[in-house]
Structures are given as C-alpha cells and as structure tokens.
N, C-alpha and C positions, 0 to 999 in steps of 0.2 A: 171331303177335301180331295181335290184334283192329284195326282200326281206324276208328276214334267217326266222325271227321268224314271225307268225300272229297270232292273239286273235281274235278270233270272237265271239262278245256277251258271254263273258264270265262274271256267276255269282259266288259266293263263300261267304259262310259265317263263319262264327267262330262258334263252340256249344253254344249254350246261349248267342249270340251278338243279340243289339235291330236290327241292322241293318248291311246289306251285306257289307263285306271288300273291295269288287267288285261290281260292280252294272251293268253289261252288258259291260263288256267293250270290245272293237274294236280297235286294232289297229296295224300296223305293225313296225319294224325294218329292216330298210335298210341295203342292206349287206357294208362295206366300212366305214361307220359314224361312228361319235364319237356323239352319242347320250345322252340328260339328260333329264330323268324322276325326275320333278322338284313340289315339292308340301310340304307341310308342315306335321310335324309328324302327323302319324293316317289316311295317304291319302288313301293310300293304296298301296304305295311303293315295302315295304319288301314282302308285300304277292302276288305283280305281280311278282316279284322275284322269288317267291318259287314255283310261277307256271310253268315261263318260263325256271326251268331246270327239273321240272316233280315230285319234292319236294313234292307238293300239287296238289289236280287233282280239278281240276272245278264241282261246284254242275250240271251244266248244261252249254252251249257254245263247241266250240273246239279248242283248240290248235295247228298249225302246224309250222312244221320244213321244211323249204325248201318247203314248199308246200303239203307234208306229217302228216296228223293228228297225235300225239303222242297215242303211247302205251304206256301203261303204266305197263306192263310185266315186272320183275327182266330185263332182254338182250337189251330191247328195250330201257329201264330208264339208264342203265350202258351207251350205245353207246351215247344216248344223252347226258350225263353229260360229256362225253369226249368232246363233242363239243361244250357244251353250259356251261361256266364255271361260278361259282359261288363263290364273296367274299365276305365275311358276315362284316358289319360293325366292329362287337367285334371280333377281331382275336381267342380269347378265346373259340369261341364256333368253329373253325375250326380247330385249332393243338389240336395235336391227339398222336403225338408221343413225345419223349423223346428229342433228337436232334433234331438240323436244319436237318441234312443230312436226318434224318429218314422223318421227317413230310413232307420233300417236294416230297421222296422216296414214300410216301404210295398211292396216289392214280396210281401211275406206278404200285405199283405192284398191286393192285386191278385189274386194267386191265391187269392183265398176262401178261406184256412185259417181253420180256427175260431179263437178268440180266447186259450183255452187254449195251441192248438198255436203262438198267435203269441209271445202273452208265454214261452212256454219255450224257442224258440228267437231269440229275443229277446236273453235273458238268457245263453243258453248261448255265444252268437255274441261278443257283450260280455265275457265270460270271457275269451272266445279271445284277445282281440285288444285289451285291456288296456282297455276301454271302460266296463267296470262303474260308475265312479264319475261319469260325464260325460254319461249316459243325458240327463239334464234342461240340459244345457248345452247354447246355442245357437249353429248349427252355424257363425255368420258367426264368432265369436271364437276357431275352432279355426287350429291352423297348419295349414302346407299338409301334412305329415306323418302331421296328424291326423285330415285332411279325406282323406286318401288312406287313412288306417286304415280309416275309418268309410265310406267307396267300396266297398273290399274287407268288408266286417265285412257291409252289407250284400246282395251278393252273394252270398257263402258262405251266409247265412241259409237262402237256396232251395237249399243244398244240391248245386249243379250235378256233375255229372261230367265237364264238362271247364271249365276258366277261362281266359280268353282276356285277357291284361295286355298294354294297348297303352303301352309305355317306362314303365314302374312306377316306375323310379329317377331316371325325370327331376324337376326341381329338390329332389332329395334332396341331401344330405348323407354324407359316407360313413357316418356311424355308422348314420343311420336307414337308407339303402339294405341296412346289413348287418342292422338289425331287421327289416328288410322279406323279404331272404331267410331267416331264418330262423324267419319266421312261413309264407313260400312252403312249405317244407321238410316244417311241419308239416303243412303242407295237405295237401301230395305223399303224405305217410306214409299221410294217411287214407283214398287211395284214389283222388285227384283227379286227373286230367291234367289239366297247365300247358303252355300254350301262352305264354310269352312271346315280343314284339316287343320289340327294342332295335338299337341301332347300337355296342353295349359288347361290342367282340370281347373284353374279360379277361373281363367278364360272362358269356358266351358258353362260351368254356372254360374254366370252373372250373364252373358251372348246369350242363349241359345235360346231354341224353342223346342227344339226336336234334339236327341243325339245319338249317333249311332259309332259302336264302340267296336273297333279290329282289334283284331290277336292273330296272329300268322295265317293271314290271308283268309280267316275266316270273320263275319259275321256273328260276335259275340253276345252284345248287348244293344236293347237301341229302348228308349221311351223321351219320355220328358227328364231333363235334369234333377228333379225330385223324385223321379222313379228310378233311375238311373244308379245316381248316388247314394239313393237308400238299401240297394245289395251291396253291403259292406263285405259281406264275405265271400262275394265275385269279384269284388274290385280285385279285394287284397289276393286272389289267384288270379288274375289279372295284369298285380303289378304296378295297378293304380292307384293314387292316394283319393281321401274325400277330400273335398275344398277345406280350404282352412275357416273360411266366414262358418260355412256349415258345422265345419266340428266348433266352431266359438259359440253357435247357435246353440245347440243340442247342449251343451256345456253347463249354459247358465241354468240358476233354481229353475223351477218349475213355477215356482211365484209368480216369474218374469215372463217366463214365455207362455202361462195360462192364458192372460187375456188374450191374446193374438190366436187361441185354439180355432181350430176350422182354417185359418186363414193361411195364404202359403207362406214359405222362411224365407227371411230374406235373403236378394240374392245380392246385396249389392252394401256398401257399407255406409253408403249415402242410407239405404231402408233401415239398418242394424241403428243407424245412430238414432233415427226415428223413432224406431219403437221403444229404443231405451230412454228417450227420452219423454215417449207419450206415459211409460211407465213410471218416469220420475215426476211426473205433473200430479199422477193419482195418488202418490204418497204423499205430498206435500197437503 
C-alpha cells in the first residue's frame, strides 16, 4: 500500500501555548482509504490539518508528499494544495465569494485553468453535489448544510487526491450527515483518499478503513476499527467510548454470534439487522 502523505517526528507549537499542539508526531496516510483521525477537541486535529496542506510549517520534523519533503515556496504550496484538499469545519471561514458559482470558480481560477476548463468543471462539480440550480444564489442565504455543500463542491473542483475533512458533520443533522456520507462515498469510489477528523466513535466504525487516534498532540493509537476498538482499556484512558453497535454486538449469547465466528462484527446496523435475522431463519 502506497502512502500520499508522511509526518515524521513532527513538532509545532502555538506562540505562548504551555505545551506543543504536536508533540513528535509520526505517521502515515494510505493512498485509497477512507481514513479518521479520531480524538477529542484540543487533540491536535485541526493543526495536523493545517500541516498536511502546507497551511503551517513544523517548528522541527518533515513532511512528505508521495515521498517528497514539502517546500514550502509560493509554486510548491499552490501545486500541493491542488492535490491535498482542505475543508474547514466552519464553512464560513472558506467562502470567499459572492455566489455559489463564484466560490466554487475561485480556486480554478487561482490555478490559472483556462476559462473553458473552469466553466466545465464548474458545472460538472455542481452536478455532483446537487448545486446546479443555486450557481447564481448568494452564498449569505444558503444553510449551514448548504454552505458546507458548496465548501466541499469547491474543493473537489481541483480535483485533489487526498481530502482532508476537519468534523464534517458538525452542526449537521442526521439526515444531512447521512447526505454528506454518501456524497463522501462517492468521492471514495472515484479514486480519492479521505482523511476525516471527528470525535464520532459510531462515525468512526461504521466510515473507516484505517484510524488513527490523538491525545495531546500525540500519536496514540492507529489500526483498523476492529483493532482499534478492541483496546477497551486504552480507550477508556483515552477518554473514549466503544461504539454502541459494537458493545450491542459483544452483548448478545454466544448462540447468536457463533455462527458468524471468523467473520468481522458488524459495522453497520443495516449488517446487525442481517445477521440477526439470518439467525432467526435457522431456528425456525
């Protein structure tokens, strides 16, 4: 497995912070995954964030892209923010423009794509992301929903290969959080690695592929969500709970969840309903 982004012993602190936002951290992203950087506010989330598109530069450590140290030069920061895209929790602090059409237009035209190449992916982005009819709407009357659409809608534009979502589903909604994954979903399909940030352990393991877990600025835990969540006794110094499907899992007889041995636990409650129900077929 390839891996896009690396951090090596990377430190970083804030002017006048008692202590580092970062604290050596080490770690990679695999190219392909749907990844979550999982820890509670103050981890040091946002500010791995704003390293990993060249945003903020490390007091000491390195950064690489593909294998390549980042520069951090105006040409070398521009090229990587094409490919390493970035959406900020508060949509607020990302639109820029006036319109939909403008804001998701602007970092096309920062990269000098011709005018053609902007209005096609323009329009195409708008497609994506149910925006087509709101192009000329201005962007103060959108909900927050919609303002996080058009966040994401213009990011995607540049086409990046990795996307970096800092709490995406904060002041969502469930129905919209679940539009939201399964606009992610589509993303994922077409090639993108997703890096999300949240503090939503059900999130967490039903999303992920990979997870990788902060605690004050350090590099605590990181595997698969079943490896992850099966150190009950790190989480709970940690501060984090297991999913609740998980612990509904683990809960039931042993009757129940024998036949499914070897097999992974469900992450989802579409699978839970499944298995309990392939298991009501064989008593019957």
């Amino acid at each position: 497995m390839t891996d896009l982004l690396e951090f090596d012993n990377v430190q970083f602190s804030y002017p006048g912070a008692n202590h580092p936002a970062l604290q050596g951290i080490s770690l990679c992203i695999p190219e392909g995954q749907r990844i979550a950087l999982l820890g509670h506010n103050g981890c040091g989330k946002s500010t791995l964030f704003l390293h990993a598109n060249g945003i903020y530069r490390p007091d000491s450590g390195r950064i690489k892209w593909k294998g390549t140290e980042i520069r951090y030069d105006r040409r070398s920061l521009a090229a990587l923010r094409q490919s390493v895209g970035l959406v900020f929790q508060d949509p607020e602090q990302q639109l820029v423009a006036s319109t939909v059409g403008e804001d998701i237009s602007y970092g096309l035209c920062n990269a000098k794509l011709a005018e053609d190449e902007i209005r096609r992916r323009v329009e195409d982005v708008a497609v994506r992301f149910s925006l087509d009819k709101m192009l000329d709407r201005p962007v103060h009357q959108l909900s927050i929903g919609q303002k996080k659409r058009v966040s994401l809608a213009g990011v995607m534009a540049l086409q990046p290969e990795l996307l970096l979502l800092d709490e995406p589903t904060a002041s969502l909604d469930r129905l919209h959080a679940r539009e939201l994954l399964r606009e992610l979903e589509a993303i994922h399909s077409m090639g993108t690695t997703i890096l999300m940030s949240t503090h939503d352990v059900e999130l967490v393991y039903e999303w992920a592929d990979w997870v990788l877990v902060l605690h004050q600025g350090t590099l605590a835990m990181e595997g698969t969500p079943d490896e992850v969540f099966a150190q009950r006794e790190r989480l709970d110094e940690l501060h984090l709970e297991v999913p609740l499907l998980l612990e509904m899992w683990d809960a039931l007889p042993e009757t129940i969840r024998s036949p499914f041995g070897g097999q992974p636990r469900p992450r989802t409650i579409a699978e839970l309903r499944n298995r309990l129900a392939r298991v009501q077929l064989q008593l019957v």
